[in-house]
C-alpha positions as CSV (number, residue, x, y, z in Angstrom):
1,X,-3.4,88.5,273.5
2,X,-6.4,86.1,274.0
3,X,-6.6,84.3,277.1
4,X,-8.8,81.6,278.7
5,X,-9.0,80.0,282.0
6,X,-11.3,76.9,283.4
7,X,-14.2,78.3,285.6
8,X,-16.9,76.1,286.5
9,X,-17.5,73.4,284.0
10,X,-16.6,76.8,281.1
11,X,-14.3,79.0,280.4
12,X,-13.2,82.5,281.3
13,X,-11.6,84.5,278.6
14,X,-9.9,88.1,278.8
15,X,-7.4,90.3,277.2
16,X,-3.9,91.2,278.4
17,X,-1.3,93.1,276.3
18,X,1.9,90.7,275.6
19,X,3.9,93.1,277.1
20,X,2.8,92.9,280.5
21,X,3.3,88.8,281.1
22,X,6.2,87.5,282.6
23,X,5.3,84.3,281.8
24,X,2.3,81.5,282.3
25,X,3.0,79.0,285.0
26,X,2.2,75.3,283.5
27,X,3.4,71.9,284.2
28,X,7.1,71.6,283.4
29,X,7.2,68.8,280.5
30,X,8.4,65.5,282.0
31,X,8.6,62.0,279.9
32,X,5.5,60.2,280.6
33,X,5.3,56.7,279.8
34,X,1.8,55.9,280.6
35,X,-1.6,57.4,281.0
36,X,-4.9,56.4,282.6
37,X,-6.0,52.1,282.7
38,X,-2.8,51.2,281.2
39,X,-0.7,53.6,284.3
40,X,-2.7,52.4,286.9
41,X,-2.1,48.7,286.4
42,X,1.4,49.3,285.6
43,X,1.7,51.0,289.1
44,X,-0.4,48.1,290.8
45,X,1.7,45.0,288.6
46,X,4.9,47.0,290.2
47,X,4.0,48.2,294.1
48,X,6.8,50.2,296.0
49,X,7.6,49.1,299.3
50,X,5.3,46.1,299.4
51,X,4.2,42.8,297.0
52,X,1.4,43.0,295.2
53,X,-2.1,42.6,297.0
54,X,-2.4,39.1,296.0
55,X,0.9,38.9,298.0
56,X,-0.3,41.0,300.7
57,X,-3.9,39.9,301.2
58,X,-5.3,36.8,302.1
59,X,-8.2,34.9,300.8
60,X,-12.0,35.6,302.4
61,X,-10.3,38.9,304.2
62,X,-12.4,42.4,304.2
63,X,-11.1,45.8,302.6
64,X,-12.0,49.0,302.7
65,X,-11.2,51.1,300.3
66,X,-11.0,54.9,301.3
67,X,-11.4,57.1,298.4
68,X,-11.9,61.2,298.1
69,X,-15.2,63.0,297.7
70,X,-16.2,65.1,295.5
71,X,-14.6,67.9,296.3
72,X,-11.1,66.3,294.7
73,X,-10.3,65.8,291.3
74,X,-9.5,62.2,292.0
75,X,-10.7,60.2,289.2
76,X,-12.2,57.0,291.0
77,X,-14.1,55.6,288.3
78,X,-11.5,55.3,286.5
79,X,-9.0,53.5,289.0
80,X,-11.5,51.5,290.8
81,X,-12.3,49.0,288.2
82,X,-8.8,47.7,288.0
83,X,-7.9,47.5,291.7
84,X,-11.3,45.7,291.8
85,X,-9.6,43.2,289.2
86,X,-6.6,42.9,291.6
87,X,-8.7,42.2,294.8
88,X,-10.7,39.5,293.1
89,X,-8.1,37.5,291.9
90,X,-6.2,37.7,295.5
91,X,-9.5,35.9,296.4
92,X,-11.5,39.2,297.9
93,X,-15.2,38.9,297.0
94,X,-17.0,41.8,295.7
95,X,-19.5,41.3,299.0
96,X,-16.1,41.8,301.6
97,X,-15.4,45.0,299.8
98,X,-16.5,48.5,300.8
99,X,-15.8,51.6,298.7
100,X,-15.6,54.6,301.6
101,X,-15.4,58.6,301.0
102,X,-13.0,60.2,302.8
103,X,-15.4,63.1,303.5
104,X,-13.2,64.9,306.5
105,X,-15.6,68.4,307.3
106,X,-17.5,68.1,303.8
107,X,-20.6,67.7,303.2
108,X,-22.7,64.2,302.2
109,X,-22.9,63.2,299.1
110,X,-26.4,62.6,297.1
111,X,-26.6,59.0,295.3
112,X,-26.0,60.4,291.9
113,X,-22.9,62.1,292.9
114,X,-21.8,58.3,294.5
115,X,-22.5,57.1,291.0
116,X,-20.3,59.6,289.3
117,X,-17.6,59.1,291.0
118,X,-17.2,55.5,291.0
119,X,-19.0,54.5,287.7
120,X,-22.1,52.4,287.9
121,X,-20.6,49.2,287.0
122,X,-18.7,49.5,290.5
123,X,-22.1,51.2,292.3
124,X,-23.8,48.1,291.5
125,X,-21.6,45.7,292.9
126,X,-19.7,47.5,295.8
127,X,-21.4,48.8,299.0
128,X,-20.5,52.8,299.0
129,X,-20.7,54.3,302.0
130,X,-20.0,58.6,303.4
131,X,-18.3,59.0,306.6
132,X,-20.1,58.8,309.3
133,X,-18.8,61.2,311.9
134,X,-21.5,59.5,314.6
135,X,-19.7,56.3,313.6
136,X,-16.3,56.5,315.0
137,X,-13.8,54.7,317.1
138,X,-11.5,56.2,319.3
139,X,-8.4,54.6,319.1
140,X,-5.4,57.1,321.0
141,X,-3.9,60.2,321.0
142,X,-1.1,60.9,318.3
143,X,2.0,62.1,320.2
144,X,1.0,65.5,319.6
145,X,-2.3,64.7,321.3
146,X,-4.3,64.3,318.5
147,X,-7.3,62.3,319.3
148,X,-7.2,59.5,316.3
149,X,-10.8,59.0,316.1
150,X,-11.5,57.0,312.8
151,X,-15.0,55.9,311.4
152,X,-15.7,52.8,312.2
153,X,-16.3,50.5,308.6
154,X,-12.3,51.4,308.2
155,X,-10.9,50.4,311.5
156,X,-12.8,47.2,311.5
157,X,-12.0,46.2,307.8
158,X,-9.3,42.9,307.9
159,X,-7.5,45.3,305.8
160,X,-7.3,49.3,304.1
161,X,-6.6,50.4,300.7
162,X,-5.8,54.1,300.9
163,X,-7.2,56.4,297.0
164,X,-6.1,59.5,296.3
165,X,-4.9,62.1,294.0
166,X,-1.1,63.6,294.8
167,X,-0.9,67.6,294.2
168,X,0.0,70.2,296.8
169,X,-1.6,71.0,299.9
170,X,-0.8,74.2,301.8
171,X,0.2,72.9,305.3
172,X,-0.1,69.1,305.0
173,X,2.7,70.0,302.3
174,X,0.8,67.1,299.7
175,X,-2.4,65.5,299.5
176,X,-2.2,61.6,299.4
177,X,-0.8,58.8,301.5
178,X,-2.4,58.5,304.7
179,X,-4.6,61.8,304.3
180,X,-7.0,59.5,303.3
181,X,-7.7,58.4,306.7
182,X,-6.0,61.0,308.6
183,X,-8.3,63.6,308.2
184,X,-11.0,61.9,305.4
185,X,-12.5,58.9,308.2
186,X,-11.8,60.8,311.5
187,X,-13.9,63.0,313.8
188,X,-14.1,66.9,313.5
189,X,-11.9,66.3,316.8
190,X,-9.3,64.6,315.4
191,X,-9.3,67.1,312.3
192,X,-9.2,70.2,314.7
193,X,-6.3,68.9,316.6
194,X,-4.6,67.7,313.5
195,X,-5.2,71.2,311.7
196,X,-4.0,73.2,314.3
197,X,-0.6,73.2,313.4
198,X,-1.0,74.8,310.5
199,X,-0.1,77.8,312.4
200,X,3.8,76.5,312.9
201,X,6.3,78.1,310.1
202,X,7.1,73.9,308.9
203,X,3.7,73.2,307.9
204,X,3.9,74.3,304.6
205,X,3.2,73.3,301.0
206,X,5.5,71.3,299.3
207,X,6.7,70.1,302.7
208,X,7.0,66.4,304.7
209,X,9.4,65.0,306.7
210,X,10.0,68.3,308.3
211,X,6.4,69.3,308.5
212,X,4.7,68.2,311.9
213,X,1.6,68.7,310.7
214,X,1.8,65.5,308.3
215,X,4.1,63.7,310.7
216,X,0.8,64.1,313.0
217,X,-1.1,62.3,310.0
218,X,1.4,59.5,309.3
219,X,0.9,58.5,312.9
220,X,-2.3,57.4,312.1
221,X,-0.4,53.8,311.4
222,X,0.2,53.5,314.7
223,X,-3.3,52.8,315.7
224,X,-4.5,51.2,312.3
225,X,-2.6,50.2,309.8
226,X,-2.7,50.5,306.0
227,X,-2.0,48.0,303.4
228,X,-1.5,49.7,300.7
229,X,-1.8,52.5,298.6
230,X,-3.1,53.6,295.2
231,X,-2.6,56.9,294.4
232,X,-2.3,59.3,291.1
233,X,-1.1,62.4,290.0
234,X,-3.1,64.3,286.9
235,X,-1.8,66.8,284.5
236,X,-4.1,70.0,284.0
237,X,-7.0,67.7,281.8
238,X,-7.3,66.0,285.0
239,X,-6.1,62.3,283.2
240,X,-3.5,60.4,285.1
241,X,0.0,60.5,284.1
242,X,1.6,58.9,286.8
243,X,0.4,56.2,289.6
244,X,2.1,54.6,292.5
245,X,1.2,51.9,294.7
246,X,2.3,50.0,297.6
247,X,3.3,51.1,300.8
248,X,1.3,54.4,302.4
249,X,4.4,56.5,302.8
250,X,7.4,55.0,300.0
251,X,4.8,54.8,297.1
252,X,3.6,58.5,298.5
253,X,7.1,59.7,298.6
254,X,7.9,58.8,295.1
255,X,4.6,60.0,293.7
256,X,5.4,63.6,295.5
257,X,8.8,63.6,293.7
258,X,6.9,63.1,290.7
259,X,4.7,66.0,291.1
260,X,8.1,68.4,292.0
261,X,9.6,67.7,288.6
262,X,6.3,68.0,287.2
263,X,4.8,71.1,288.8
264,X,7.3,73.0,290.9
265,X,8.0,75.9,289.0
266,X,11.3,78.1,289.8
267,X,10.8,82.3,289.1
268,X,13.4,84.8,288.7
269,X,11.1,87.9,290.6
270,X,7.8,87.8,292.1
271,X,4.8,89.3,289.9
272,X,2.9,92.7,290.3
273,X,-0.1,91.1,289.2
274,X,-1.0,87.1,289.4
275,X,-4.1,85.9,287.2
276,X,-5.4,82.5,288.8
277,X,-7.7,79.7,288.6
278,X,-8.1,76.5,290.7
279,X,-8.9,74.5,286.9
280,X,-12.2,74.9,287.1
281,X,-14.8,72.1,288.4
282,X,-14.7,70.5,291.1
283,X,-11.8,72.9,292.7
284,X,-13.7,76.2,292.2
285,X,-17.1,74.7,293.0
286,X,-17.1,76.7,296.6
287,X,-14.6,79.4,297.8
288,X,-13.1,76.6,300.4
289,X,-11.5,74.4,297.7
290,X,-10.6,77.7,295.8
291,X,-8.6,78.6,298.6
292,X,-5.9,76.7,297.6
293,X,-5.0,78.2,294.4
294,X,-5.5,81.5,296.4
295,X,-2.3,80.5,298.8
296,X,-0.5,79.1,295.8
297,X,-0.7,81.9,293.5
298,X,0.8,84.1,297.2
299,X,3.9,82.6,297.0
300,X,4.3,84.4,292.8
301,X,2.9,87.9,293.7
302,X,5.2,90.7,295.5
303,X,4.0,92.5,298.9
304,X,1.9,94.9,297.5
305,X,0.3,93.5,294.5
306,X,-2.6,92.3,293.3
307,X,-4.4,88.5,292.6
308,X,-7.1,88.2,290.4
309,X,-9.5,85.0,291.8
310,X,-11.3,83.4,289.0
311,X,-13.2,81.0,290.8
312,X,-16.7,80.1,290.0
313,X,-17.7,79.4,294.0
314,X,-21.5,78.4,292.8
315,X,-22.1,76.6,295.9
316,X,-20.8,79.7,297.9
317,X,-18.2,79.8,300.8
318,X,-18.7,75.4,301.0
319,X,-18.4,75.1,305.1
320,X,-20.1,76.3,308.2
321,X,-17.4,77.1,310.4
322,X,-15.5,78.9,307.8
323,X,-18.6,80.9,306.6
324,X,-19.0,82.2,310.2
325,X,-15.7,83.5,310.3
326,X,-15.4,85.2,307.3
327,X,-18.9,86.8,308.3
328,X,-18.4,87.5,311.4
329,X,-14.9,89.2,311.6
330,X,-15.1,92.9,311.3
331,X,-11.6,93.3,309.8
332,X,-9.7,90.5,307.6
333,X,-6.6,91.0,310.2
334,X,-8.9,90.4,313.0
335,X,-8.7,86.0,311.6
336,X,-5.3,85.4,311.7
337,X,-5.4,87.0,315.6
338,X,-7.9,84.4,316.3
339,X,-6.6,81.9,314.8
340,X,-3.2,82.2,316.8
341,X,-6.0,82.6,320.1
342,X,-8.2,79.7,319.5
343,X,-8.2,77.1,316.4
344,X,-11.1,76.1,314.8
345,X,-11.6,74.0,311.8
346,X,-12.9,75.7,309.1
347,X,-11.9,79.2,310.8
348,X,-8.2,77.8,309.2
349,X,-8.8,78.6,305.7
350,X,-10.4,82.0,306.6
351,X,-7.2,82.5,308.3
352,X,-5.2,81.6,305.3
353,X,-7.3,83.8,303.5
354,X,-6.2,86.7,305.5
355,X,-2.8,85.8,305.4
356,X,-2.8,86.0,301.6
357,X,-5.1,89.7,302.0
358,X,-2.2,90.8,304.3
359,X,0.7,90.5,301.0
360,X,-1.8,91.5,298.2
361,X,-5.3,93.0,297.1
362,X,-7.7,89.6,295.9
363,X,-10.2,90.6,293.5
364,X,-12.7,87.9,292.5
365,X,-14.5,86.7,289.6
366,X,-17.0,84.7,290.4
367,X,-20.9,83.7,290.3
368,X,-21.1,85.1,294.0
369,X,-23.1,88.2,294.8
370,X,-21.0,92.1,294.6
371,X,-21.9,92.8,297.9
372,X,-21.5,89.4,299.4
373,X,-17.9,89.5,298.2
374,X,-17.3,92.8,299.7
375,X,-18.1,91.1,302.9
376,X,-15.8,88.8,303.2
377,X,-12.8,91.0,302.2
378,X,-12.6,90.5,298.4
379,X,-13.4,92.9,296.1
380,X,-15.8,91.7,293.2
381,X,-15.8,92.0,289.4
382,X,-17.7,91.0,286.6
383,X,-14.9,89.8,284.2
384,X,-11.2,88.6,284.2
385,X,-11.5,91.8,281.7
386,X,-12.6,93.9,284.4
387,X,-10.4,92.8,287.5
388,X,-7.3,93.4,285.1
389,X,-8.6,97.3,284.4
390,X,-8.6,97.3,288.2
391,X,-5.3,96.1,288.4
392,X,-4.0,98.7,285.6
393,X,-5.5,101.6,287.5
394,X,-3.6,100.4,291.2
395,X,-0.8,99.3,289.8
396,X,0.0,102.0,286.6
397,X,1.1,101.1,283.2
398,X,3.8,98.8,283.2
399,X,3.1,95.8,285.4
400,X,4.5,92.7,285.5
401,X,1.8,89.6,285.3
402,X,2.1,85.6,285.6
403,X,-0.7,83.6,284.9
404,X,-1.6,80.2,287.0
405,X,-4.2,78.6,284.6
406,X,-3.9,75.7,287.4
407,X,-3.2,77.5,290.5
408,X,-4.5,74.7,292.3
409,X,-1.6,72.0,290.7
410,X,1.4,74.6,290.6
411,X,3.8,75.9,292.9
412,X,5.5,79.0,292.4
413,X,8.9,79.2,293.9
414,X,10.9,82.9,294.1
415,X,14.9,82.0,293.9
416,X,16.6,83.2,296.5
């Protein structure tokens, strides 16, 4: 049969014999009432937990609006317009608005990118601004003793508007909520301290009230409070199906149990072989956002089995600290003892990596260099094609194969 997966802004296509799949993982089908505009003001018209802004703000008062970079599928551009609608006729004036990027550890962005993701309408009348790590105000330590260190534009805004998109995150359990601030406006300090509990068996995907990690996040409204909410989840075209607004952790919650009936996905017996791809552009763009289809697809393939990357990583490895450790380590195993000895941001996902090397071979498909993949752990190929011929000569004949065409979205789950 003829397969194809999303890599880059293209495709990826391969063989595999009929035989051999088990089954391909995509979204469970849900009703959905709504999509895009129309589901975005629906969600805004009808806020959980809280009135609608004009109920909630006040005339002449400052927002900040924290949104995510371009590292994250969220679509911006196409929610901001109508939340602009909704702040103007609460009496907010374009001029006491500011559109923020929750950057965390990434990278700046250039103007252009600024203008793709908001849309120029919205670049021409709102002030868009990165976080600026240099820029911070240090407001406490979390009762974990994180330092909640959080760029200044937000903290001195009248009032905050958290944007984001809702899928899985492998220990903050989901991305969303109060993420946006807690780590996308804070310090590398605050993200460090935050991060280091990724190490504790709670902090897991797909987990929240139990999971200290994003307890540690949602104290973040302890120090500075947010007003509301807008945030989406997208099916695997990246166009919103669902929204939820209101309050920062009762709309999250409901959008979260959205994404389980939408994306959890139950299997009988872990795979011999798992196929995966983050969906292509922007979640393969570097090998730190494909990282998170990597520790997906884990939790489908048996101990002993094989992952086949198909990540485009054009920007390479995406992250300093991360880049050194994945360098510098002599041994994959040699990570996850350092991680446990010292935490590092950045050195997390390297870590995770690792972990993931420690159940299963990774082979990678990518635009990186053979030997530079060989380097840090993986073991290249040219083609899906290719990896899979690989596969066949570990694994024999008769393998068993899933493929996660949106590794980054879905969550395998073995019964039992």
């Amino acid at each position: 049969m003829d397969f194809e997966l999303n890599f880059a802004k293209g495709k990826a296509s391969f063989q595999l014999d009929e035989s051999l799949l088990m089954g391909v993982l995509k979204p469970n089908e849900i009703a959905i009432e709504s999509e895009g505009v129309e589901e975005v003001k629906k969600a805004l018209k009808n806020p959980i937990g809280t009135g609608r802004l004009n109920e909630v703000l006040n005339p002449g008062e400052s927002v900040a609006i924290i949104t995510s970079d371009i590292t994250r599928p969220m679509p911006s551009k196409v929610v901001l317009p109508s939340l602009l609608e909704e702040l103007n006729e609460a009496g907010i004036e374009d001029e006491d608005i500011k559109i923020i990027f929750a950057l965390g550890s990434h990278r700046k962005h250039t103007e252009e990118e600024i203008k793709a993701l908001v849309g120029d309408a919205v670049y021409d009348r709102i002030q868009c601004l990165d976080l600026d790590v240099e820029d911070c105000v240090e407001l406490g330590k979390s009762r974990r003793g994180t330092p909640m260190n959080i760029y200044r534009p937000v903290v001195e805004a009248d009032r905050r508007i958290c944007l984001g998109n809702i899928e899985y995150h492998y220990f903050a359990g989901y991305s969303g909520g109060s993420k946006a601030i807690m780590p996308g406006v804070a310090t590398r300090d605050s993200i460090q301290a935050n991060h280091s509990m990724m190490v504790l068996d709670e902090a897991t995907t797909g987990s929240l009230d139990e999971n200290p990690l994003r307890q540690d996040i949602e104290e973040i409204t302890n120090f500075v409070s947010i007003d509301f909410i807008l945030n989406v989840v997208l099916n695997e075209s990246k166009q919103i199906i669902k929204a939820v607004a209101g309050h920062h952790k009762e709309a999250h919650r409901a959008g979260c149990d959205f994404l389980d009936k939408l994306y959890k996905i139950e299997l009988e017996e872990a795979a011999d072989l798992v196929i995966v791809s983050p969906g292509g552009y922007p979640k393969d763009i570097n090998l730190y956002q494909a990282q998170k289809a990597l520790d997906n697809a884990k939790h489908a393939v048996r101990d002993g089995g094989v992952i086949i990357l198909v990540a485009s990583c054009k920007e390479g490895l995406g992250e300093g600290v991360f880049e050194r450790w994945m360098l510098e380590s002599v041994e994959s195993k040699d990570m996850i003892t350092r991680i446990k000895q010292h935490f590092e941001l950045g050195g997390h996902k390297a870590a995770a990596i690792a972990l993931v090397l420690e159940k299963a071979d990774v082979y990678l498909v990518s635009d990186l260099e053979d030997d530079f993949v060989r380097s840090i752990f993986l073991e290249p190929c040219p083609t899906v094609n290719a990896a899979v011929q690989k596969a066949k000569n570990k694994l024999g004949q008769n393998f068993r194969t899933i493929l996660m065409p949106y590794g980054g979205s879905t969550l395998p789950v073995v019964k039992g």
